[in-house]
C-alpha positions as CSV (number, residue, x, y, z in Angstrom):
1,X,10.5,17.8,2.5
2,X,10.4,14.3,1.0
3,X,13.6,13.6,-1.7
4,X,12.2,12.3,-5.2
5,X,15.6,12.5,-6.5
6,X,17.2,8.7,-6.6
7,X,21.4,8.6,-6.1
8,X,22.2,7.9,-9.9
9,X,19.6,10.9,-10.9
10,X,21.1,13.1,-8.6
11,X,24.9,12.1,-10.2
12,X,23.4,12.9,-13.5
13,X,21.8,16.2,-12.6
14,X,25.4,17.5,-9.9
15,X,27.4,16.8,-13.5
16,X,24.9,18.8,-16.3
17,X,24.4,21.1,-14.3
18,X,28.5,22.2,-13.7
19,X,28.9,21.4,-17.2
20,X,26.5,23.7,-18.7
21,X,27.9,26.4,-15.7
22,X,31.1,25.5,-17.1
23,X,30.9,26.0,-20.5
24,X,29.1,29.3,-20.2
25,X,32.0,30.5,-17.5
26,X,34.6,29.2,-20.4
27,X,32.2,31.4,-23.5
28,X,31.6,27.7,-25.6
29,X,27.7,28.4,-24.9
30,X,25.6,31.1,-24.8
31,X,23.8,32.7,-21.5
32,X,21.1,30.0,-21.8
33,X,23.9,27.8,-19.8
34,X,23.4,29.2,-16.6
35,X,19.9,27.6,-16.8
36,X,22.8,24.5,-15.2
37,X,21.7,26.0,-11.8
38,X,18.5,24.4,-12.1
39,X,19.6,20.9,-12.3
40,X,22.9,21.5,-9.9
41,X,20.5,22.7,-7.5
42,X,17.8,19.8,-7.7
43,X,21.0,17.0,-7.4
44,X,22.2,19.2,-4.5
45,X,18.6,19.3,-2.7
46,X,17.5,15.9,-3.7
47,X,14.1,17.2,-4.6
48,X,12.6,17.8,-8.2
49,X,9.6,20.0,-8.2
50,X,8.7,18.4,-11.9
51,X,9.1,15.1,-10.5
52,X,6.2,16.0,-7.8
53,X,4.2,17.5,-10.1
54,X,3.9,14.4,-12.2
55,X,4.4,12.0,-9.5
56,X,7.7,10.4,-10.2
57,X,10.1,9.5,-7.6
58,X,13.8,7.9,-8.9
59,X,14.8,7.4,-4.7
60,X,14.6,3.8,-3.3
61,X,11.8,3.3,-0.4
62,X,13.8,3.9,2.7
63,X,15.5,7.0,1.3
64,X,12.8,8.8,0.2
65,X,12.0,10.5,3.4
66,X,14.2,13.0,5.4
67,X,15.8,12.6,8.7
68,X,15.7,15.3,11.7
């Protein structure tokens, strides 16, 4: 699987996503928070299906493709 998901998107992404997991856990938000798993999972993976779908890629060049 090839990462589209650059270092300082993935940051972004890890942090939203525990925050909105956070605030639902601590009742300031609504159930619609737990929709934070989809952006804490995408940071954690490094891969963002919208970003394939549209063909957008936020990784440099040599990082973009996965080791064995």
């Amino acid at each position: 699987m090839i990462h589209n998901v650059g270092t300082i998107d993935r940051s972004i992404r890890i942090a939203a996503g525990v925050a909105l997991i956070a605030a639902t856990l601590l009742g300031y938000i609504g159930v619609w928070g737990w929709l934070g798993i989809l952006p804490l999972a995408s940071g954690l993976f490094q891969v963002c299906p919208a970003y394939s779908l549209f063909g957008l890629n936020t990784c440099s060049a040599s990082s973009s493709k996965t080791s064995r």
